[in-house]
N, C-alpha and C positions, 0 to 999 in steps of 0.2 A: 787725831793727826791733822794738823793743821795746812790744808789744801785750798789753793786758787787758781783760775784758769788762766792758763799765759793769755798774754795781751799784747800781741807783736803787730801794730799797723803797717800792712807791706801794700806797694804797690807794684804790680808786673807792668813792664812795658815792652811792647814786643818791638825791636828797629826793623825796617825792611828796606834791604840794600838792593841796589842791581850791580853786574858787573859785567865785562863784556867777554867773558869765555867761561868755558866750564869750571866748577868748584873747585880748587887744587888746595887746598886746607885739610889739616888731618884730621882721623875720627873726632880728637878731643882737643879742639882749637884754643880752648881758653888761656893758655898760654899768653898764645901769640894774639889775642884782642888784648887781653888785659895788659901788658904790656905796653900795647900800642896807644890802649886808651888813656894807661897814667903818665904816658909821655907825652902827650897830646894837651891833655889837662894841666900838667905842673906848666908847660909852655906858656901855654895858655894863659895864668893865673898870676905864678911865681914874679914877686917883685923885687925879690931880693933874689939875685944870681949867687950860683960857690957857696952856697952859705946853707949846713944841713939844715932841714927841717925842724930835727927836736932843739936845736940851737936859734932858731930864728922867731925875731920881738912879735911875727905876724902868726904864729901857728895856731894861736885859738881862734882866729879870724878867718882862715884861708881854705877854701876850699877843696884843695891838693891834699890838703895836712887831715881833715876831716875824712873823707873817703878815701884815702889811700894809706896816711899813714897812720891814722886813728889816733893817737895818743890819746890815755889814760889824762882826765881833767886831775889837777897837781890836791884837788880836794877830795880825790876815789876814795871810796870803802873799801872797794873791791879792785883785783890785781895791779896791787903794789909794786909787786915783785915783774911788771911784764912793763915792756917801754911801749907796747902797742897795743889796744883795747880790739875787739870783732870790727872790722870794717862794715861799712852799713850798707852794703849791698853785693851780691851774688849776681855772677854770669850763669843763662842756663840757655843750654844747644838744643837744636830738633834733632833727634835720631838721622845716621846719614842717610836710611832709606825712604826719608820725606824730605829731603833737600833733592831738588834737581834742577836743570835749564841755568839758568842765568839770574834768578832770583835766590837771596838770600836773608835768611833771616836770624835773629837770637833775641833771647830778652833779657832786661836788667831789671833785677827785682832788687826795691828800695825798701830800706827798714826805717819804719818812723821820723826821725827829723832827717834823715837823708833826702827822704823828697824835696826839700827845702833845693838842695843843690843840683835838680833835674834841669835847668835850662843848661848850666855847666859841663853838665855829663853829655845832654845831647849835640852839642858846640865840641866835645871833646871826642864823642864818638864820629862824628862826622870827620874830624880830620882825620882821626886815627883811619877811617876807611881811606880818604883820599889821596893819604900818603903811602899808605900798601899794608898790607899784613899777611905775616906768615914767610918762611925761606924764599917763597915768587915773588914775595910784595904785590900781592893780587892787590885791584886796585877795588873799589867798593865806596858805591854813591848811595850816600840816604836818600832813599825819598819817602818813608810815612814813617809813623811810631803812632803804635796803639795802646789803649789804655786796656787792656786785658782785667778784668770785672771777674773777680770768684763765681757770680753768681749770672754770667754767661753775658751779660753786658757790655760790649766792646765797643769804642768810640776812637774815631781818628783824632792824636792828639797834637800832631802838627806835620804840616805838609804844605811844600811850597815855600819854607821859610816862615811860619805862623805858628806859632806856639799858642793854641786855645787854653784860658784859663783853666786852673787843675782841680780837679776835687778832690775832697782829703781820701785821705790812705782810712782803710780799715783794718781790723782783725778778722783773720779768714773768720768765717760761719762754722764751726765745727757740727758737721750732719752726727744722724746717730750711729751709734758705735754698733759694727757689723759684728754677728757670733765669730769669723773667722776673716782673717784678711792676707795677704801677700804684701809683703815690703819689696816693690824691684828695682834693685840697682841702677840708676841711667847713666852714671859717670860712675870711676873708680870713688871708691871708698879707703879713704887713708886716716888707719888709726894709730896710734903708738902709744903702746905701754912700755916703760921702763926702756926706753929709747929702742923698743921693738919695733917692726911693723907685728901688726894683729892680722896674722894668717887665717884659712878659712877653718882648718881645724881647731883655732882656739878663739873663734867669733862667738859669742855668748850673747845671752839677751842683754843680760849685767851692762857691758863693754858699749854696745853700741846705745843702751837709754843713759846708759851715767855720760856718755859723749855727748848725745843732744841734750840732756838736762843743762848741763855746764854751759854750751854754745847758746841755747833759748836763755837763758838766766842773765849770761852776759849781754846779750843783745837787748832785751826790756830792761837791762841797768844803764847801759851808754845812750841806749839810741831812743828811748820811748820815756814818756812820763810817767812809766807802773810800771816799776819794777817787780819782778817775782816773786810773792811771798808765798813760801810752801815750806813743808818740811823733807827741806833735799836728805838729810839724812836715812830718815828714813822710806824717803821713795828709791834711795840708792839700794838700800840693804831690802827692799822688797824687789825691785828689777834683778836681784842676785840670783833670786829664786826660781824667777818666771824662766822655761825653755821655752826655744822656739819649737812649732812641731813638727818643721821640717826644712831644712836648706841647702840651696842648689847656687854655692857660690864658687868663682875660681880666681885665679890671683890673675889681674892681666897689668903686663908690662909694659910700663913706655917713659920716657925720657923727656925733659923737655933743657932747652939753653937759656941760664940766667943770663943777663947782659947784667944783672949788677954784679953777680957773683964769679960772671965771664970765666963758668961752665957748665955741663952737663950736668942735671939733678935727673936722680931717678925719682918718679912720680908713680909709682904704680899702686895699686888698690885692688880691692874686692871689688866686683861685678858679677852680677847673676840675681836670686831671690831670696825670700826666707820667710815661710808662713808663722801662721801665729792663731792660738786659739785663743780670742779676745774675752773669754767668759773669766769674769772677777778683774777684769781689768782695767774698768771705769776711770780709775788716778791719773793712768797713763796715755790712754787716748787721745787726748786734748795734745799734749805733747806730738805723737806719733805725726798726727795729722798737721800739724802747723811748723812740722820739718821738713814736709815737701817743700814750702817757700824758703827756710833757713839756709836745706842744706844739712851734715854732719860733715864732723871729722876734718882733716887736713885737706886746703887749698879750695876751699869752699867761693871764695871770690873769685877764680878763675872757672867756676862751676865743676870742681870735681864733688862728691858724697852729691849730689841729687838724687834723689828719689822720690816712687809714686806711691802711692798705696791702692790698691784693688782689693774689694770684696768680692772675699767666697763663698758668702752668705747672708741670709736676710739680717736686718738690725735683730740687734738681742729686743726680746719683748718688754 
């Protein structure tokens, strides 16, 4: 069976706001940044007004059209049939039990030639804070953005209006593969099969690796120069097999309001864990581990499917 190790170069950068009252944002804000930020950004950028995006002479060139609306390049191999490719970067929140005071923080983790468009994003998130975000319009001033290093390295990467030159983006390190791990929920997890949502009773191991298969596969085809070569087939039809051996998940609800769609979507997901005995599982690891950066499943840009992985035990020998 013919196997290689994804190769997704991500970079995290963590923004750090202030603002001048208490945090009034809900658990799972990404919504209302993402919104703010690609409205911010098309402002920003867009030189042709009125005129859609997949219709306009500028979209392979334009920055807006790249991280937000993605479009499929017109020479793809791959999803034909889809007018929008994986966007090249994910929102991810702190827990609200380590937000507090008047400081605030989030990060934007970029996939492969997405870093390219980091001065853009941080110009974009800046107004998006200064113009308000969320139903209060809380108001939120950048002042740092850090370069957050896999491998504990952290560097201030612009502050004061100075943008320090960037160093390239890597592929996470994949450490060794622990005998037993926990997968735990940080944002809702949104799957759909056959236009279902995937409840906690019919969460399978299948369901949630054939999800990140698909979203890792697409993301080192759009955004990175290596693309995936493995044999998805049959990593699917062996993920079938694998159970997990134990999970503690539950449905949580919440809603969010589209302004393009100008109404209420229901957005809800899986939250909670799901262990896993990792013995004979060598194929899949690589994967597991470098979907903490990606993200799974539905609304992934707005930082919903986050998760971490925790060992429950020493590496396999």
């Amino acid at each position: 069976m013919l196997m290689s190790q994804p190769i997704i170069p991500v970079k995290t950068y963590r923004f750090y706001f202030s603002t001048d009252s208490a945090i009034r944002l809900s658990r799972f804000p990404g919504s209302a940044w993402r919104g703010a930020f690609g409205h911010a950004l098309k402002k920003a950028v867009c030189v042709v007004r009125n005129t859609p995006c997949n219709e306009c002479l500028l979209k392979s060139a334009c920055a807006y059209s790249y991280v937000f609306e993605t479009p499929p390049p017109a020479d793809t191999e791959k999803m034909r049939k889809y007018t929008a490719a994986p966007h090249p970067f994910v929102l991810q929140f702190p827990l609200p039990e380590s937000t507090s005071g008047t400081i605030y923080r989030l990060d934007i983790i970029l996939f492969g030639h997405g870093q390219r468009y980091f001065p853009y994003i941080i110009h974009a998130m800046q107004t998006a804070g200064r113009d308000g975000i969320g139903g209060h319009q809380q108001i939120f001033t950048l002042q740092k953005i850090i370069d957050i290093n896999p491998q504990g390295i952290d560097r201030i990467v612009y502050q004061n209006g100075e943008l320090k030159p960037q160093q390239q983006a890597d592929s996470p390190e994949i450490p060794p593969m622990p005998g037993q791990i926990e997968i735990v929920f940080q944002s809702p997890l949104r799957i759909k099969q056959d236009n279902k949502n995937i409840a906690s009773r019919q969460f399978t191991f299948g369901i949630f690796f054939g999800t990140l298969l698909r979203r890792i596969s697409m993301i080192s085809y759009f955004h990175t120069d290596t693309p995936l070569e493995t044999d998805f087939a049959a990593l699917t039809a062996q993920a079938r097999a694998i159970q997990f051996s134990k999970t503690q998940l539950r449905w949580y609800d919440w809603t969010r309001y589209s302004s393009r769609q100008q109404t209420e979507m229901n957005m809800g997901g899986l939250t909670g864990s799901a262990s896993l005995d990792m013995q004979g599982l060598e194929d899949f690891w690589p994967y597991l581990w470098l979907g903490q950066w990606t993200h799974v499943g539905k609304g992934t840009s707005m930082g919903m499917g986050a998760y971490t992985i925790q060992s429950t035990s020493l590496p396999n020998a």
